[in-house]
C-alpha positions in Angstrom: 20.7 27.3 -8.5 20.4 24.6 -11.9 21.7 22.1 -9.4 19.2 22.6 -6.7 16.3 22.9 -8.9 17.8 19.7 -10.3 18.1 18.1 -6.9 14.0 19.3 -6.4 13.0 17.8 -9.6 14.8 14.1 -9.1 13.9 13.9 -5.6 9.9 12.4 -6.3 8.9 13.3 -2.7 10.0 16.7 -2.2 8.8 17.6 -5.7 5.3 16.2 -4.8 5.4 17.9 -2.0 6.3 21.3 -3.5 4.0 21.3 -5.8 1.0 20.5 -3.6 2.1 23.7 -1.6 2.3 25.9 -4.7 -1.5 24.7 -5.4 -2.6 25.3 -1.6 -1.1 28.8 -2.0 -3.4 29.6 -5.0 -6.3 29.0 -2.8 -5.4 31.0 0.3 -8.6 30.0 2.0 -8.1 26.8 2.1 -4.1 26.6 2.3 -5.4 29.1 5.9 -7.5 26.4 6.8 -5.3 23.6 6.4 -2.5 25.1 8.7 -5.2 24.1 11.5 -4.5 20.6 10.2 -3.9 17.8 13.3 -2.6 14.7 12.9 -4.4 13.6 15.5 -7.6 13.5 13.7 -6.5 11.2 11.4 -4.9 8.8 14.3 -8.9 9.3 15.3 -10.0 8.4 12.2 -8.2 5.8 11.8 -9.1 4.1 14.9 -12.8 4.3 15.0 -12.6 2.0 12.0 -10.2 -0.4 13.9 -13.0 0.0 16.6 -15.9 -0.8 14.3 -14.6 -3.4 12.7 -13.4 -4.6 16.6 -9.8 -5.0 16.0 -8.1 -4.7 19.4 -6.0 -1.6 19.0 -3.7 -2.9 22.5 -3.1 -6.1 20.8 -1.9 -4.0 17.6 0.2 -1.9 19.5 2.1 -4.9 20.8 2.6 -6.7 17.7 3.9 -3.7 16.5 6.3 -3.2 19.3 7.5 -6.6 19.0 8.4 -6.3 15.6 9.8 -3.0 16.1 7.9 -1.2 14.5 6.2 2.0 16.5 2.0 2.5 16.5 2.8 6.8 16.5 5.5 6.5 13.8 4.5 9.0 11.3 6.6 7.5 8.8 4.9 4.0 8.9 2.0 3.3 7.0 -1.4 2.1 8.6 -1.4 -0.8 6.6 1.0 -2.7 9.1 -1.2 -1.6 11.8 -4.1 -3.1 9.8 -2.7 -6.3 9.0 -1.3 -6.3 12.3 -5.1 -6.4 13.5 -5.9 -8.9 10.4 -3.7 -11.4 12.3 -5.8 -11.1 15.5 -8.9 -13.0 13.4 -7.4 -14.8 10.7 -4.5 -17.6 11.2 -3.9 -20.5 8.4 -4.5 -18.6 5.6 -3.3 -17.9 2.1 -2.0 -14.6 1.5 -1.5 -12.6 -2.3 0.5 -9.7 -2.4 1.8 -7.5 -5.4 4.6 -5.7 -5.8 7.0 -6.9 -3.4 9.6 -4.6 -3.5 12.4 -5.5 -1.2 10.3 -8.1 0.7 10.2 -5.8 4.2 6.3 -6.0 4.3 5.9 -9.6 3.0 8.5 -10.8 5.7 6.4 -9.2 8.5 3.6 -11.1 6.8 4.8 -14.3 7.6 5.8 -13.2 11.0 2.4 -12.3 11.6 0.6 -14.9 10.3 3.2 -17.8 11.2 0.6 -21.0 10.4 -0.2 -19.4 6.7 1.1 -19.3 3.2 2.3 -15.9 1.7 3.1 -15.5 -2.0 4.6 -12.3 -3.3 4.9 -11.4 -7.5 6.9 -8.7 -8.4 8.4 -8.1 -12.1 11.3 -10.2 -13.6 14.3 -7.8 -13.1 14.8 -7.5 -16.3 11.6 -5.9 -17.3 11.9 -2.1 -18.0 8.5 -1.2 -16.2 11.0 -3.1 -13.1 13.8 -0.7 -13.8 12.1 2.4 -14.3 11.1 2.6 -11.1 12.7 3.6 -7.4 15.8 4.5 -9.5 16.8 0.8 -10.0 18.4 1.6 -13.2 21.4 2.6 -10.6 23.0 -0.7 -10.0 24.3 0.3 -6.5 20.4 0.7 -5.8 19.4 -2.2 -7.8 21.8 -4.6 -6.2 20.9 -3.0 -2.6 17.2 -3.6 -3.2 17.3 -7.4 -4.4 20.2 -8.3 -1.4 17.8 -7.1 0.9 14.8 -8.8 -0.8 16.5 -12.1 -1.1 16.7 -12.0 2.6 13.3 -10.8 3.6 12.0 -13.6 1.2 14.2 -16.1 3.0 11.5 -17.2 5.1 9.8 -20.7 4.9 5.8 -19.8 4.6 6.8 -17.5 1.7 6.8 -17.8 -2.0 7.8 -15.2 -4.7 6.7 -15.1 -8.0 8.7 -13.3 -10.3 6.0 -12.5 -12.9 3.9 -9.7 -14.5 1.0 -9.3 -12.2 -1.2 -9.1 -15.3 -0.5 -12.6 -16.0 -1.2 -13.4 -12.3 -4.7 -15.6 -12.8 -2.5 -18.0 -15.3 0.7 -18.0 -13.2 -1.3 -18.1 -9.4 -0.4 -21.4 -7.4 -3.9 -21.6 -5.8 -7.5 -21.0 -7.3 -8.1 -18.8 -4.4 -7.0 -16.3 -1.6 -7.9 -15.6 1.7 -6.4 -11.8 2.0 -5.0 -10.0 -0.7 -2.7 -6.8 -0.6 -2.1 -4.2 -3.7 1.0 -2.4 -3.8 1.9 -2.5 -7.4 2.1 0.4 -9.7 -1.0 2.5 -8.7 -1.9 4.0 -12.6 -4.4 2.8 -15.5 -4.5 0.4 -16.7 -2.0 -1.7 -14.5 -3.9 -0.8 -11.3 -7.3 -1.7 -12.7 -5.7 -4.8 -13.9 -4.6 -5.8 -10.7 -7.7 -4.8 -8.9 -9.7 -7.0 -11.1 -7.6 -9.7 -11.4 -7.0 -10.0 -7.7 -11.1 -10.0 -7.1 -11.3 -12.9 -9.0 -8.8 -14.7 -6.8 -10.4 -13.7 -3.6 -12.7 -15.8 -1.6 -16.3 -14.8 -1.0 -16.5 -12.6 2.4 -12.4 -12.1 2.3 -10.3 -9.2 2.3 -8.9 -7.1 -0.6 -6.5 -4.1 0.3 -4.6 -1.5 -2.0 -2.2 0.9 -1.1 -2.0 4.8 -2.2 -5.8 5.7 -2.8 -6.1 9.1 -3.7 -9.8 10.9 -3.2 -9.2 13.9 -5.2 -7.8 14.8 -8.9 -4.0 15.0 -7.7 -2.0 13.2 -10.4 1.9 12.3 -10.9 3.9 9.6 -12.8 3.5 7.5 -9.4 0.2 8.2 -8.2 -3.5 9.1 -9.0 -7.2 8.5 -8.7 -7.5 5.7 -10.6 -7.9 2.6 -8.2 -10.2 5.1 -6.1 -12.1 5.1 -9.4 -12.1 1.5 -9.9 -13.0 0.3 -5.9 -15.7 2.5 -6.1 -17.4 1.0 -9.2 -17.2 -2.5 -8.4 -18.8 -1.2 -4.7 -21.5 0.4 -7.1 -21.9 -2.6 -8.9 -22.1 -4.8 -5.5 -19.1 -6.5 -6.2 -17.1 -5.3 -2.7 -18.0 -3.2 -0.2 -14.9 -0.4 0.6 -13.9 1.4 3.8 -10.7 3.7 3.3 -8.2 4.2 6.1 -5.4 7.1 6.4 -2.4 6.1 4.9 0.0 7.7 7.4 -0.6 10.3 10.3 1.6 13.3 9.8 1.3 16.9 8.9 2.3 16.6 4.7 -1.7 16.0 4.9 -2.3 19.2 5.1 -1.3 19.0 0.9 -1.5 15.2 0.0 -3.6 12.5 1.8 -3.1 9.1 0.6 -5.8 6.3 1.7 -5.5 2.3 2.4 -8.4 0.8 0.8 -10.3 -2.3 2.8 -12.7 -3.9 0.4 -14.6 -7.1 1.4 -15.7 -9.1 -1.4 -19.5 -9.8 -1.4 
């Protein structure tokens, strides 16, 4: 039994996961109403902004089939769908994005958007804050992740950066961006940080985008309100104006919805 719970505990998503039940159970009413979740409202959702904002949803679907990548997947998150209609407007542009990872999402980047510049920053490996995370203290993991980066960076319209994103207005290669993408750690003060910074690197009527908005208290060590918090000032303040899409369309919903912000800079 010590070893499953173990296994629970280690294993981020399941935990998450777990523990969002455990609250929906202490309010049956609403864990009863949630079981009527569909999935299909948030595909909905989801595409009456692509309408609105007239990005051609067939044109999506076929980038997305030619890069293998399915439109239904309930594993893939919207924001290649919404880059992949991003590329339908925009072509010889200059692209920021944080937190690299293993380059997967940058290398479609520069697939999409062939005749423009992407540049990727992502934490020197030998920062803690770069270890700490996606269990890359384990060297198997470590060495997996940065192999496969190396060759999803190995692309000619890309750049990396291997820098401290908070150091990114002193360190960027150009004075401005076209579209910028957030997908660093998603917690005060970093995400703040980054949210700022990145606005004052972004052209007038351009795009800024973050990953993992949350819209209600929910907190972990990876996760929270906090950029929510932030976008929604700066719209207050009539710095950006914010539209949210569904992260991903699947049933876990029902206990955790996760957002993709899309803020244009006014």
């Amino acid at each position: 039994m010590k070893k499953i719970i173990k296994k629970i505990v280690n294993n981020k998503t399941l935990y998450d996961l777990l523990k969002q039940i455990y609250y929906s159970l202490n309010s049956p009413k609403d864990f009863l109403l949630k079981i009527f979740y569909f999935k299909n409202k948030d595909i909905k959702q989801n595409e009456n902004f692509l309408n609105e904002n007239s990005f051609d949803i067939s044109k999506i679907k076929k980038t997305l089939i030619k890069h293998k990548l399915s439109y239904h997947d309930k594993n893939l998150s919207w924001h290649y769908h919404l880059f992949a209609g991003l590329s339908q407007k925009f072509s010889n542009i200059t692209i920021l994005e944080i937190g690299t990872y293993d380059g997967s999402f940058a290398n479609f980047l520069s697939k999409i958007f062939k005749d423009s510049k992407i540049f990727t920053c992502d934490l020197p490996v030998t920062d803690q804050n770069y270890l700490n995370y996606y269990n890359r203290s384990n060297k198997y993991i470590f060495d997996r992740i940065l192999r496969k980066r190396k060759k999803n960076l190995n692309r000619i319209n890309i750049k990396f950066l291997e820098i401290n994103s908070n150091s990114i207005l002193k360190h960027s290669p150009i004075d401005k961006f076209d579209l910028i993408w957030i997908d660093g750690d998603h917690l005060n003060p970093q995400v703040s940080n980054d949210i700022l910074n990145c606005l004052k690197l972004l052209k007038k009527g351009c795009i800024m985008c973050c990953d993992d908005i949350l819209m209600n208290a929910y907190k972990s060590e990876y996760v929270s309100m906090d950029s929510y918090k932030t976008l929604l000032k700066l719209e207050k303040n009539k710095k950006i104006i914010n539209s949210f899409i569904i992260k991903r369309a699947r049933h876990t919903n029902i206990f955790l919805k996760k957002f993709i912000s899309y803020s244009k800079k006014i």
